[in-house]
N, CA, C and O atoms as CSV, one atom per row, in Angstrom:
chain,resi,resn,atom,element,x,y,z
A,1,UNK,N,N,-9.150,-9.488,-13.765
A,1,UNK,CA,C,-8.093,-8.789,-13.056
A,1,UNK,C,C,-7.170,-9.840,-12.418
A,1,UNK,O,O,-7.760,-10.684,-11.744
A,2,UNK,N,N,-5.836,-9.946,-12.503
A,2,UNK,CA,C,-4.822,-10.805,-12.179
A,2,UNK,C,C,-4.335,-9.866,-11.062
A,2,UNK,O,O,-3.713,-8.826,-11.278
A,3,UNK,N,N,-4.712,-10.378,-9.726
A,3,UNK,CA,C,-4.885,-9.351,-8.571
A,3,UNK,C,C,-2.909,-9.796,-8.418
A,3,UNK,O,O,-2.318,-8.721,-8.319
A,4,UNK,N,N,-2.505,-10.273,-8.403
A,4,UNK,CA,C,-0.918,-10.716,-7.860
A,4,UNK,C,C,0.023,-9.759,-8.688
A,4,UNK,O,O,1.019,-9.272,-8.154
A,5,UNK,N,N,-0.416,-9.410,-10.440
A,5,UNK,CA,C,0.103,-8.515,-11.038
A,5,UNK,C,C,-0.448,-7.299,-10.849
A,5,UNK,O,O,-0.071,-6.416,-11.618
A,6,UNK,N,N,-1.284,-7.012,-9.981
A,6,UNK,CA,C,-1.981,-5.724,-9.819
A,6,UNK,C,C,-0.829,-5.484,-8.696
A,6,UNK,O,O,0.036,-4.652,-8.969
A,7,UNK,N,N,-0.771,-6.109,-7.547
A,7,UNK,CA,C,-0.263,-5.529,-6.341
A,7,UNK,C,C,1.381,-5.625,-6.896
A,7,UNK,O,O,2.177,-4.845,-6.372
A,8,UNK,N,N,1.876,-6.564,-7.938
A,8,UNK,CA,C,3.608,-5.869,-8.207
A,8,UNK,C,C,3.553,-4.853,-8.694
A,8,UNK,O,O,4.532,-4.182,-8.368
A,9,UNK,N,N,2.779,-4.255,-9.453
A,9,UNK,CA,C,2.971,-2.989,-10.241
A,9,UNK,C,C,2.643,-1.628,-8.977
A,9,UNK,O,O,3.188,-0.531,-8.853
A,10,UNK,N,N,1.897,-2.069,-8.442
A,10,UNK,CA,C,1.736,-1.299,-7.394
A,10,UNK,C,C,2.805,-1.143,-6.211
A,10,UNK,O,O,2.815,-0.013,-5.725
A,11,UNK,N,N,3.394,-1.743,-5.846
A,11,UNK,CA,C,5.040,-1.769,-5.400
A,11,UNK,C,C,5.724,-1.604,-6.377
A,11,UNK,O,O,6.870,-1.261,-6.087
A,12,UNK,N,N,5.494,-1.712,-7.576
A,12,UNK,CA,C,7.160,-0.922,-8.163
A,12,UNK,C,C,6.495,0.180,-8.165
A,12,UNK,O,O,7.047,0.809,-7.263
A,13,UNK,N,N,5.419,1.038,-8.708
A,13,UNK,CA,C,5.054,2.445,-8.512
A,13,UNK,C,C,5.533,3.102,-7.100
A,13,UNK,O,O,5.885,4.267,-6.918
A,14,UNK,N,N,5.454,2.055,-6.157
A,14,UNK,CA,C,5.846,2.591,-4.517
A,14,UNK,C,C,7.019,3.008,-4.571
A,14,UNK,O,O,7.415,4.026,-4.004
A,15,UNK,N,N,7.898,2.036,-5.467
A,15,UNK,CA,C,8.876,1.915,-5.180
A,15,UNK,C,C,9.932,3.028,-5.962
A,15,UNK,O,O,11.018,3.434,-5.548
A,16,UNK,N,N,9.301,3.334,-7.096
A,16,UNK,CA,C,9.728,4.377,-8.358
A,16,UNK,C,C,9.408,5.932,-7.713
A,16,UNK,O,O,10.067,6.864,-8.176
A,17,UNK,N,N,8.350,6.224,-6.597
A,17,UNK,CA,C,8.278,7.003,-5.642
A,17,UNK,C,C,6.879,7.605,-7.222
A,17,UNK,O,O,6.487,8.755,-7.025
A,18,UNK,N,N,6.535,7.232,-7.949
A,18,UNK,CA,C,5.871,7.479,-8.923
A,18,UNK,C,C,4.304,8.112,-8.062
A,18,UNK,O,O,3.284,7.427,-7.985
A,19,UNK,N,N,4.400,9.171,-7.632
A,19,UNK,CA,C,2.719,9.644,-6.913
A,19,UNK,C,C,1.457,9.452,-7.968
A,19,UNK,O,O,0.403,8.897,-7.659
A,20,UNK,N,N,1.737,9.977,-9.188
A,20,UNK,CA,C,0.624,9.296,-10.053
A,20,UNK,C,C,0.181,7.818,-10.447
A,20,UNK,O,O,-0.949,7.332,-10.485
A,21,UNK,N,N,1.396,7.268,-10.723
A,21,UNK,CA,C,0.700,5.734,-10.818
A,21,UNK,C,C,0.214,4.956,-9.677
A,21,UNK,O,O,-0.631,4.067,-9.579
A,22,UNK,N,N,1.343,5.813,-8.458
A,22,UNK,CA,C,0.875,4.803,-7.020
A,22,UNK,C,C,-0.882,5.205,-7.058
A,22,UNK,O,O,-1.771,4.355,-7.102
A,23,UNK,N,N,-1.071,6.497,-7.031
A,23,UNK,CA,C,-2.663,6.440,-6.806
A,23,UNK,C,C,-3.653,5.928,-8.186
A,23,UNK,O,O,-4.813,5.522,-8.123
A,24,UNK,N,N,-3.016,6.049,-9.111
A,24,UNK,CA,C,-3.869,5.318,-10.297
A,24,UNK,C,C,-4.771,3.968,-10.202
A,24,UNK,O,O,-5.646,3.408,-10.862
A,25,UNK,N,N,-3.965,3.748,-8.859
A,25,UNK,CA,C,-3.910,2.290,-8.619
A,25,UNK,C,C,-5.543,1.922,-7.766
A,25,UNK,O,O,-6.090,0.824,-7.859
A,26,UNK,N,N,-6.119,3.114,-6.953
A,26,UNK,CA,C,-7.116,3.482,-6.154
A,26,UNK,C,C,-8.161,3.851,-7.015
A,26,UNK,O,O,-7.965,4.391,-8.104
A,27,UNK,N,N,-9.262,3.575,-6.562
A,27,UNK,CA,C,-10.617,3.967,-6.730
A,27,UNK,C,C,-10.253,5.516,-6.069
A,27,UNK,O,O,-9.509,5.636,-5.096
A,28,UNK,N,N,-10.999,6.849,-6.864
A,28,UNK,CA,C,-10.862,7.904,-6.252
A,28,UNK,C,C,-11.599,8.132,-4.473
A,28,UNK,O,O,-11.634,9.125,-3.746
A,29,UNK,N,N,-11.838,7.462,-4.383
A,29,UNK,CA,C,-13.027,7.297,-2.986
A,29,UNK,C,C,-12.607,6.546,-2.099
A,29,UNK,O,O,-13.172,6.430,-1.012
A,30,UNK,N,N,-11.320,5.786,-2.504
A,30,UNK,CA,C,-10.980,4.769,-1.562
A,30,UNK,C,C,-10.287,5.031,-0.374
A,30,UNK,O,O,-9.647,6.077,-0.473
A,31,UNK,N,N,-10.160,4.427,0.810
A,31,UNK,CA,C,-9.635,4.808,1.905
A,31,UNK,C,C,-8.406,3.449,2.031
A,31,UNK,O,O,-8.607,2.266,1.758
A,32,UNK,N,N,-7.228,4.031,2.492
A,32,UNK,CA,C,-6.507,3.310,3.713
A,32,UNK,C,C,-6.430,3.754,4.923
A,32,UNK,O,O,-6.306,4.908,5.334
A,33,UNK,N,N,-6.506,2.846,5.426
A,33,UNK,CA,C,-6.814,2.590,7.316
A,33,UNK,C,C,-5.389,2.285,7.695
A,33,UNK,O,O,-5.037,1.113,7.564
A,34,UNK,N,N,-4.341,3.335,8.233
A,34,UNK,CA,C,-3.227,2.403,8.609
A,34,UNK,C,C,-2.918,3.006,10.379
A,34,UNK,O,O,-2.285,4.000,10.733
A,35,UNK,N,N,-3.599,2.025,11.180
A,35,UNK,CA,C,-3.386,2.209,12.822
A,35,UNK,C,C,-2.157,2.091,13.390
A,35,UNK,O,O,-2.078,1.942,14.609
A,36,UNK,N,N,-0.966,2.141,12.555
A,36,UNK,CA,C,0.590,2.368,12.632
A,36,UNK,C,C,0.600,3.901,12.916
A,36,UNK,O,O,1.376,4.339,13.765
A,37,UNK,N,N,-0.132,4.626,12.318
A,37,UNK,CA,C,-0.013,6.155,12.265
A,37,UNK,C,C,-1.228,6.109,12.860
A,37,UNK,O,O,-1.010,7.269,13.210
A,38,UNK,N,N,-2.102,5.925,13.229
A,38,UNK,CA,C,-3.192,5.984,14.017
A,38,UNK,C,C,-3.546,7.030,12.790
A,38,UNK,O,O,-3.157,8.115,13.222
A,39,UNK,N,N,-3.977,7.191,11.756
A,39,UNK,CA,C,-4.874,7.431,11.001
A,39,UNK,C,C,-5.504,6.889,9.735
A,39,UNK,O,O,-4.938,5.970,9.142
A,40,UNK,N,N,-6.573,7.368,9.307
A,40,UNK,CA,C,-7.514,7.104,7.541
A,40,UNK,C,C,-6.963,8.200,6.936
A,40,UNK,O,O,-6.418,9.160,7.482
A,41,UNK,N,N,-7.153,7.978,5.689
A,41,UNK,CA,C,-6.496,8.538,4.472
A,41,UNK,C,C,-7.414,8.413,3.703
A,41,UNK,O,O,-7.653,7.251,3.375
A,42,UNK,N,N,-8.206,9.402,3.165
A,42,UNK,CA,C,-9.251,9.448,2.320
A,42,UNK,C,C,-9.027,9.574,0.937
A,42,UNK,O,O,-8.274,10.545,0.861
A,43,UNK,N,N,-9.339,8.965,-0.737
A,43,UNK,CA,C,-9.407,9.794,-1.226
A,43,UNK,C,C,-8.262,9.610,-1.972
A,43,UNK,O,O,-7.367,8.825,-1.658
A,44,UNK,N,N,-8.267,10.513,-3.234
A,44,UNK,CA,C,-6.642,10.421,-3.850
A,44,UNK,C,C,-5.424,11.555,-2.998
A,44,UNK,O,O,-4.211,11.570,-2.787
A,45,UNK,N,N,-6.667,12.455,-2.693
A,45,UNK,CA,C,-5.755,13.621,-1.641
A,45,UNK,C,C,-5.057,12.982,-0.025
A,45,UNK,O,O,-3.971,13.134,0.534
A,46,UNK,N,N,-5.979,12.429,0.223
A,46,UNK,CA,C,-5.436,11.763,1.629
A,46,UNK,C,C,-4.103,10.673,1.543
A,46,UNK,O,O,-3.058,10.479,2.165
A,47,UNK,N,N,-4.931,10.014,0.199
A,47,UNK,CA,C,-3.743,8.381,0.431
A,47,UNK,C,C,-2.058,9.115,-0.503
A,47,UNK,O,O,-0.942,8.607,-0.385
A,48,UNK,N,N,-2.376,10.309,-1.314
A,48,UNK,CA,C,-1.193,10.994,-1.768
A,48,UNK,C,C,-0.531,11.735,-0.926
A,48,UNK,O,O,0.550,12.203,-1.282
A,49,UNK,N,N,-1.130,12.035,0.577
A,49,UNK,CA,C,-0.299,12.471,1.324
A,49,UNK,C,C,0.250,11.607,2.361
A,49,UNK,O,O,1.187,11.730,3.150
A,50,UNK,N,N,-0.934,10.353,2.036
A,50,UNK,CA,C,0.039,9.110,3.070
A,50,UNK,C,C,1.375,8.919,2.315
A,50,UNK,O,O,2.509,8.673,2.725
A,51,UNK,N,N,0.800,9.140,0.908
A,51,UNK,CA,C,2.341,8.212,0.396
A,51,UNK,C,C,3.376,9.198,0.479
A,51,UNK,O,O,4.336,8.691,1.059
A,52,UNK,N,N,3.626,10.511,0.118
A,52,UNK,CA,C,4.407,11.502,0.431
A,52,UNK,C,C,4.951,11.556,1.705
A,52,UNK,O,O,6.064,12.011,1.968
A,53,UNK,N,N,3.806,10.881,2.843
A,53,UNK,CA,C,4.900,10.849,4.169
A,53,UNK,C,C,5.894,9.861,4.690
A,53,UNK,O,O,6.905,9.908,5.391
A,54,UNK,N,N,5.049,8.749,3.931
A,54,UNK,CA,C,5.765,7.500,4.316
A,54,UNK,C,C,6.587,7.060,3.747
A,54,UNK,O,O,7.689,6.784,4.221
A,55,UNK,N,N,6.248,6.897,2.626
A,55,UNK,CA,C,6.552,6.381,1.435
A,55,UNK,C,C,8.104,7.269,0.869
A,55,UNK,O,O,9.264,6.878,0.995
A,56,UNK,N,N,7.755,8.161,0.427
A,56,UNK,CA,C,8.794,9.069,-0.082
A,56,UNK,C,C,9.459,10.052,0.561
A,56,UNK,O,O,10.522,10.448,0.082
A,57,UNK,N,N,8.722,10.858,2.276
A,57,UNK,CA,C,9.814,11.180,3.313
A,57,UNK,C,C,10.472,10.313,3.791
A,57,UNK,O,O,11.492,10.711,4.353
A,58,UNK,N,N,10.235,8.895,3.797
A,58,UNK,CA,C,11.316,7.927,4.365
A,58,UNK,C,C,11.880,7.193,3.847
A,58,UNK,O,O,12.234,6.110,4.312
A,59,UNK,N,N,12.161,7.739,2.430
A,59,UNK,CA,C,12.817,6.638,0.795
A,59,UNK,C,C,12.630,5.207,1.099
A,59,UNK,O,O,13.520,4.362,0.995
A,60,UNK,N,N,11.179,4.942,1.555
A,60,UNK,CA,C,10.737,3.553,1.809
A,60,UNK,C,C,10.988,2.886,0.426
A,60,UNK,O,O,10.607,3.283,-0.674
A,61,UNK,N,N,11.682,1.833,0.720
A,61,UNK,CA,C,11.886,0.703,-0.527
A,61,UNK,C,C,10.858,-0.992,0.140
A,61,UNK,O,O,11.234,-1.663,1.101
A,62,UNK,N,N,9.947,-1.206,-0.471
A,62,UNK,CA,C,8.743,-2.333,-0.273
A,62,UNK,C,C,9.504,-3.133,-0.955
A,62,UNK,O,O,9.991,-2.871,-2.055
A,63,UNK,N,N,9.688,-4.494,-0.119
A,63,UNK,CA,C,9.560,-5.973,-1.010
A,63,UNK,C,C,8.660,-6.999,-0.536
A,63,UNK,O,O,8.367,-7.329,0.613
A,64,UNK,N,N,8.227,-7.499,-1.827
A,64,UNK,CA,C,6.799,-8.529,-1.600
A,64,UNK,C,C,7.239,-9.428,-1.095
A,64,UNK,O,O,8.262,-9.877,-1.612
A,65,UNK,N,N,6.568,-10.280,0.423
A,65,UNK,CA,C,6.853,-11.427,1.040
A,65,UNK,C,C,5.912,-12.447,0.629
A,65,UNK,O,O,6.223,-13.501,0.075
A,66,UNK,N,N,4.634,-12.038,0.960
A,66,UNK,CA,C,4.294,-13.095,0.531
A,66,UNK,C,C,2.720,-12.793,-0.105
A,66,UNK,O,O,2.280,-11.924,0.647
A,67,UNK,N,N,1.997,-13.004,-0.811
A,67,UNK,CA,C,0.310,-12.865,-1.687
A,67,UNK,C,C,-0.648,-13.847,-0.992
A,67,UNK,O,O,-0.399,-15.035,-1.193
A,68,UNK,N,N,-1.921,-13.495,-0.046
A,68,UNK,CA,C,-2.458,-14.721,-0.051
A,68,UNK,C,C,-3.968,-14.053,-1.069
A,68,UNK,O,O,-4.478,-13.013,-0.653
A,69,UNK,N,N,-4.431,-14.568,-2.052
A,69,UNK,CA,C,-5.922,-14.263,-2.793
A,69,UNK,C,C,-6.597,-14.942,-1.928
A,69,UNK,O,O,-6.240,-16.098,-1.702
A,70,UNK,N,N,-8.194,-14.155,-0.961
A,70,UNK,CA,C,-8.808,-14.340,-0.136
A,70,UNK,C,C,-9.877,-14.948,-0.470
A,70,UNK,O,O,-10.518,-15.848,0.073
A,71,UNK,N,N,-10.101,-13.977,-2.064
A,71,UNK,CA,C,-11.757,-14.296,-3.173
A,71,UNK,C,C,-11.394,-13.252,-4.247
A,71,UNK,O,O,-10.477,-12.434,-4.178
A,72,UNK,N,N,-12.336,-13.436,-5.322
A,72,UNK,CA,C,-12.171,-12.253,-6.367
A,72,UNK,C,C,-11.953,-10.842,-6.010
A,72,UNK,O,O,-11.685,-10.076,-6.935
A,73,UNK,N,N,-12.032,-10.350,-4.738
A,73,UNK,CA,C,-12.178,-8.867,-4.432
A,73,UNK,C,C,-11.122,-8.927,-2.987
A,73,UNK,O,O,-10.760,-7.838,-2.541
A,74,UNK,N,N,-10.870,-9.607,-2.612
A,74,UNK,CA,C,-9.334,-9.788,-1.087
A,74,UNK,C,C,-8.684,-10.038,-1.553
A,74,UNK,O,O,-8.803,-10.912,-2.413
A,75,UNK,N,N,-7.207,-9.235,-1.203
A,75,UNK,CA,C,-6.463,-10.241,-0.925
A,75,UNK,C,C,-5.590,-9.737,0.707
A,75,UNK,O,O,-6.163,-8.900,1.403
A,76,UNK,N,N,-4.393,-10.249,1.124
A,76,UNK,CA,C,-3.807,-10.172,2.351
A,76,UNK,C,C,-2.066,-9.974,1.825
A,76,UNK,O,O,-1.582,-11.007,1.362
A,77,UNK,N,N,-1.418,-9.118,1.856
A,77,UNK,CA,C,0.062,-9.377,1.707
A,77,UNK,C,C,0.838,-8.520,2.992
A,77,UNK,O,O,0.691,-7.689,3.888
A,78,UNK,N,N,1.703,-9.371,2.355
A,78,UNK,CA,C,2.700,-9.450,3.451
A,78,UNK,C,C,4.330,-8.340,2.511
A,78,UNK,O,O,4.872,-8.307,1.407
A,79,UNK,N,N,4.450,-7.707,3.739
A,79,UNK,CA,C,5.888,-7.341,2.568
A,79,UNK,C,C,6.780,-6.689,4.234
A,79,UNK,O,O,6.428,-6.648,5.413
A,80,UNK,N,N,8.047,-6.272,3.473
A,80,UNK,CA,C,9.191,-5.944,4.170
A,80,UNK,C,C,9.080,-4.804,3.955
A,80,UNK,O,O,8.148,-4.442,3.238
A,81,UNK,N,N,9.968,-3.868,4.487
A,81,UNK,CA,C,10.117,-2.287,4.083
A,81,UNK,C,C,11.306,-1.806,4.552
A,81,UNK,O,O,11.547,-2.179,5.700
A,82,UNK,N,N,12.388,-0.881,3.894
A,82,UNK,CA,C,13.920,-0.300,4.520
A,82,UNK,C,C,13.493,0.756,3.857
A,82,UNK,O,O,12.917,0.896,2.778
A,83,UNK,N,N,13.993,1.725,4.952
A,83,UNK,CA,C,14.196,3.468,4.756
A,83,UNK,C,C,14.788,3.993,5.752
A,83,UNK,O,O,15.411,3.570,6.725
A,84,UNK,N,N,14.459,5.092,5.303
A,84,UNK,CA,C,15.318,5.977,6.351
A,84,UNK,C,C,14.232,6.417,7.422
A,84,UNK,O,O,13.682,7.516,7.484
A,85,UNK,N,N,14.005,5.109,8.412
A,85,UNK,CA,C,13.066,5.498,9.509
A,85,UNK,C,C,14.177,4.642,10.743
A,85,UNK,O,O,15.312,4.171,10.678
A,86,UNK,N,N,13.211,4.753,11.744
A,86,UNK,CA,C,14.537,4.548,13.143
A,86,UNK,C,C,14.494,2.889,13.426
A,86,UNK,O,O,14.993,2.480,14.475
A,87,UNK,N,N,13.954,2.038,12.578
A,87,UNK,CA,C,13.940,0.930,12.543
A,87,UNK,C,C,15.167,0.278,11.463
A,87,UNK,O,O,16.040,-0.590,11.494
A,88,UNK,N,N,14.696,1.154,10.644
A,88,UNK,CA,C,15.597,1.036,9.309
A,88,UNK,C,C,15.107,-0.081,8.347
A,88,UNK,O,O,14.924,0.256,7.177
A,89,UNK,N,N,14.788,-1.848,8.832
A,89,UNK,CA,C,13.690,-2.561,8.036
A,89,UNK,C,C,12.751,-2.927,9.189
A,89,UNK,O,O,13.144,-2.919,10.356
A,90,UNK,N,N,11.432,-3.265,8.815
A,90,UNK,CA,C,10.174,-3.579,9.730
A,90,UNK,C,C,9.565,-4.080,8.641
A,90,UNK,O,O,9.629,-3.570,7.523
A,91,UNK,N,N,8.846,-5.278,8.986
A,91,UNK,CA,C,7.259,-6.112,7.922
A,91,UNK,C,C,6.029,-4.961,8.494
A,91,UNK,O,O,5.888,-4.161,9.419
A,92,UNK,N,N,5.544,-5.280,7.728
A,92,UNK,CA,C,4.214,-5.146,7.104
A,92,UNK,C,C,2.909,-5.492,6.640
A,92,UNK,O,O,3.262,-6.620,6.296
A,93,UNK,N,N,2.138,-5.477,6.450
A,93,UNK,CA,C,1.111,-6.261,5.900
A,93,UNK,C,C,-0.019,-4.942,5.298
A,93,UNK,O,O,-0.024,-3.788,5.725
A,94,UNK,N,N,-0.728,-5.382,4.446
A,94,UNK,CA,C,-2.067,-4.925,4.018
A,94,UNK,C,C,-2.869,-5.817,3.405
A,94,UNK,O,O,-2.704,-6.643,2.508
A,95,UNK,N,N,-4.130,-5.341,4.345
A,95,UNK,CA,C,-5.404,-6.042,3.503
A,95,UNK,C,C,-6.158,-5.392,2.973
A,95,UNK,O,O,-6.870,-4.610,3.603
A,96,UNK,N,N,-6.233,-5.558,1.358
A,96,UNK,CA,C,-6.675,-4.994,0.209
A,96,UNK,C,C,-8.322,-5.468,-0.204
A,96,UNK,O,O,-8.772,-6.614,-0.219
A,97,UNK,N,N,-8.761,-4.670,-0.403
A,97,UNK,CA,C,-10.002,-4.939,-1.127
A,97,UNK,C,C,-10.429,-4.061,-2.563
A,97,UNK,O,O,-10.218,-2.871,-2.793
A,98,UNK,N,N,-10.799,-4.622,-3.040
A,98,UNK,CA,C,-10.854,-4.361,-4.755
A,98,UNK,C,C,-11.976,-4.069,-5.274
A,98,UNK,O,O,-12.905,-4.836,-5.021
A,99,UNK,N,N,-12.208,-3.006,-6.060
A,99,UNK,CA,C,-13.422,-2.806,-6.831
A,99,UNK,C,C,-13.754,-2.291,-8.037
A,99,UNK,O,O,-13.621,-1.067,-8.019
A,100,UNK,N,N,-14.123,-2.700,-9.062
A,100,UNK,CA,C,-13.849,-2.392,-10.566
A,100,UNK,C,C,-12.081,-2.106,-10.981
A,100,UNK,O,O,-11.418,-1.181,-11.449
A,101,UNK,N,N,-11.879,-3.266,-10.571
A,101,UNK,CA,C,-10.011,-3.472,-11.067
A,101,UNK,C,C,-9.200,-2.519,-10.344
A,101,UNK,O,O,-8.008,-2.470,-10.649
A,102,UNK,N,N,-9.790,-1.484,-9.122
A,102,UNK,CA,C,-8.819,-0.886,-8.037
A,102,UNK,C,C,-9.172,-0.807,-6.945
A,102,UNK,O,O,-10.357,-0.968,-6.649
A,103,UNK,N,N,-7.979,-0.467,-5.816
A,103,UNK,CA,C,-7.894,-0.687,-4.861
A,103,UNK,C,C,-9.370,0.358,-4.203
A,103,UNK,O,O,-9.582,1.464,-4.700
A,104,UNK,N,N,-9.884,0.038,-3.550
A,104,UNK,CA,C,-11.064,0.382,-2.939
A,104,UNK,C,C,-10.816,0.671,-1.326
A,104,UNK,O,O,-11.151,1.809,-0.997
A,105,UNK,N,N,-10.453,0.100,-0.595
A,105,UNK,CA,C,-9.906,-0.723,1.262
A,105,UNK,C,C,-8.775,-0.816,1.161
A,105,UNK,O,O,-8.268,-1.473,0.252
A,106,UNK,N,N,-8.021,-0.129,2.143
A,106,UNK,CA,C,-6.330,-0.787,2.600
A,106,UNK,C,C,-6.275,-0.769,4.229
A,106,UNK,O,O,-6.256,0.202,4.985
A,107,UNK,N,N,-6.259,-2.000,4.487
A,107,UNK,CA,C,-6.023,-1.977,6.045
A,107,UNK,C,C,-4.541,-1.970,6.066
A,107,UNK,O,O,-4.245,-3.136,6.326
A,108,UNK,N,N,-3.442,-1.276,5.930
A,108,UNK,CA,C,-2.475,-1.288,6.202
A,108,UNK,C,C,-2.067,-1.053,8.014
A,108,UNK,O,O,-2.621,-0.290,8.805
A,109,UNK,N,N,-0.691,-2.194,8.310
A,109,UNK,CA,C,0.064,-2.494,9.390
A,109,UNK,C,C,1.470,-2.731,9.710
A,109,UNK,O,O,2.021,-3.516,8.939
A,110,UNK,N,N,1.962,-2.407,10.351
A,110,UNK,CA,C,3.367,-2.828,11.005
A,110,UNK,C,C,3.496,-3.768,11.367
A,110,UNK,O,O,2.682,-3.972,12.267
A,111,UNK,N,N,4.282,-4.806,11.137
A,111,UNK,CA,C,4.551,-6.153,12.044
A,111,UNK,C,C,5.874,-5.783,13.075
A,111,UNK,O,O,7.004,-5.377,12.802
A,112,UNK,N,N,5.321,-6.055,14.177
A,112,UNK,CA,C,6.414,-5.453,15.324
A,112,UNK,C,C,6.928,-6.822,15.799
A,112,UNK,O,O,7.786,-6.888,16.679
């Protein structure tokens, strides 16, 4: 698994507002953790309604800042984000964890 081409395809799916490929991308079981919204997202049902809120009620457009690979199964990125929220752009980060070639863990965050 070429984890750096895993996570672009996974931002352009974000970015294409694509709800099937963005979750294709997940283990069906997997959770993101994002304490920006003070909630977990379980699941393909949970993290498809994270992305429907965030993602595509706020025509969030993601660009990759920066990739760090932690080990075969981490990694840490960094990205930007513009939409139609009251910031308009704000960073970001998520820490990803991986399992049988998908996303498994998303600690997703706001950089304030």
């Amino acid at each position: 698994m070429d984890i750096r081409k895993l996570i672009a395809r996974w931002i352009a799916a974000a970015n294409a507002y694509d709800t099937a490929q963005y979750l294709d991308f997940y283990l069906p079981d997997a959770v993101l953790d994002d304490p920006s919204v003070g909630r977990r997202f379980e699941g393909h049902k949970g993290i498809g309604n994270y992305f429907d809120s965030y993602f595509i009620g706020y025509n969030t457009q993601t660009a990759l800042v920066d990739v760090v690979i932690l080990d075969a199964t981490h990694a840490y990125v960094e990205v930007a984000f513009a939409g139609d929220f009251p910031e308009g752009n704000i960073g970001g980060t998520f820490d990803l964890t991986f399992k049988a070639g998908k996303i498994a863990f998303v600690k997703a965050d706001l950089l304030h």
